[in-house]
Every structure is written in C-alpha cells, then in structure tokens.
C-alpha positions, 0 to 999 in steps of 0.5 A, spaced: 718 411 556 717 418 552 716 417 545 721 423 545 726 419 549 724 412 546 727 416 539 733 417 542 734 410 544 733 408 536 738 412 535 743 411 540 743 403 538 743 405 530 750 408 532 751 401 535 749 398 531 755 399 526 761 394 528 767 398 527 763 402 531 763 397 536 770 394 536 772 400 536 768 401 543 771 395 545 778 396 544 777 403 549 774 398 554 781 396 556 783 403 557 785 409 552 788 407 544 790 411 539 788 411 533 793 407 530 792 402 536 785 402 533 787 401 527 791 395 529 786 392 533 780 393 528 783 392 522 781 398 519 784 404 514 786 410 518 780 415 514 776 410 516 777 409 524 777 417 524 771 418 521 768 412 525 772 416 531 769 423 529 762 420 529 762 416 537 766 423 540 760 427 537 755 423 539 758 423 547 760 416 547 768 417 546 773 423 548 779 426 546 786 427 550 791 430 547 798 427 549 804 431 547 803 430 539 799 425 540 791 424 541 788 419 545 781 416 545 777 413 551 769 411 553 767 417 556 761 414 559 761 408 564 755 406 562 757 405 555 762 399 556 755 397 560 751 397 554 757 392 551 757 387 556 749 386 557 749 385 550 755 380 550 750 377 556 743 377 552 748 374 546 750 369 550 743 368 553 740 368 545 746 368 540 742 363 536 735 366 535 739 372 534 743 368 528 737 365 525 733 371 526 730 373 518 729 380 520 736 383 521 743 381 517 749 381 520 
C-alpha cells in the first residue's frame, strides 16, 4: 500500500475511531433514522449528533435525504457497515487482548 493511500487509511480509522461516530454508524446499518432516532438511540444531544453527522457526510461516509420537512441519514457506502462487522469479528476473535492492551484506552 501507498504511503499516500496508508495516509488515508489512518485517517479513515481516527474518524472511526470516536464512538458516537460509531454508534451512530450503526444505528444507520439497520436503514436510514433521523437525527432524533439518532439521538434516542445514542443517547446524545442534538448539537452533538449534527455536529458528529455533519462530520461522517463530509468525509463520505453518510448522506442526507430530504423527506418532506424532515432529513434523513444513511451509510452511503456498503463497504462501511462492512468495516463495522469485520470489527465485531476481529473484536470477538481478540476483544480480551484488545481490553488489556496499554497502548489504547477506550
């Protein structure tokens, strides 16, 4: 791989890397959800899912569909709910030397 494109890569699993990000990620695997499903099923502040929302759509990762007066969001990508499940496979493959690891905290 490309020092160039290893660059990306980083940058695609920092944004990742933040779990609202991700349990917003997966809230839209089951299908779209408007940012008050969001916040219901996160558990976070409007403000902060929109600004969690705005950063997902302006990397490629979500989009926005207006509906009437309402907005919804969906992966964009199905490569990205992908992403998601191999992680839940390689969690439950290594989820305890990944909890004991001292280099990364949760």
């Amino acid at each position: 791989m490309q020092a160039s494109r290893l660059g990306l890569t980083a940058k695609l699993f920092r944004g990742l890397s933040d779990p609202t990000r991700l349990s917003i990620l997966e809230s839209l695997c089951a299908g779209p959800l408007r940012v008050v499903d969001l916040c219901q099923r996160t558990g976070r502040a409007q403000p902060n899912v929109s600004a969690h929302l705005a950063c997902l759509r302006d990397c490629g990762l979500v989009m926005a569909a207006p509906r009437g007066r309402e907005t919804y969001y969906s992966i964009l990508h199905a490569e990205t709910a992908a992403i998601l499940s191999a992680a839940d496979d390689v969690i439950g493959q290594v989820g305890m030397r990944i909890c004991s690891c001292r280099n990364y905290d949760v």
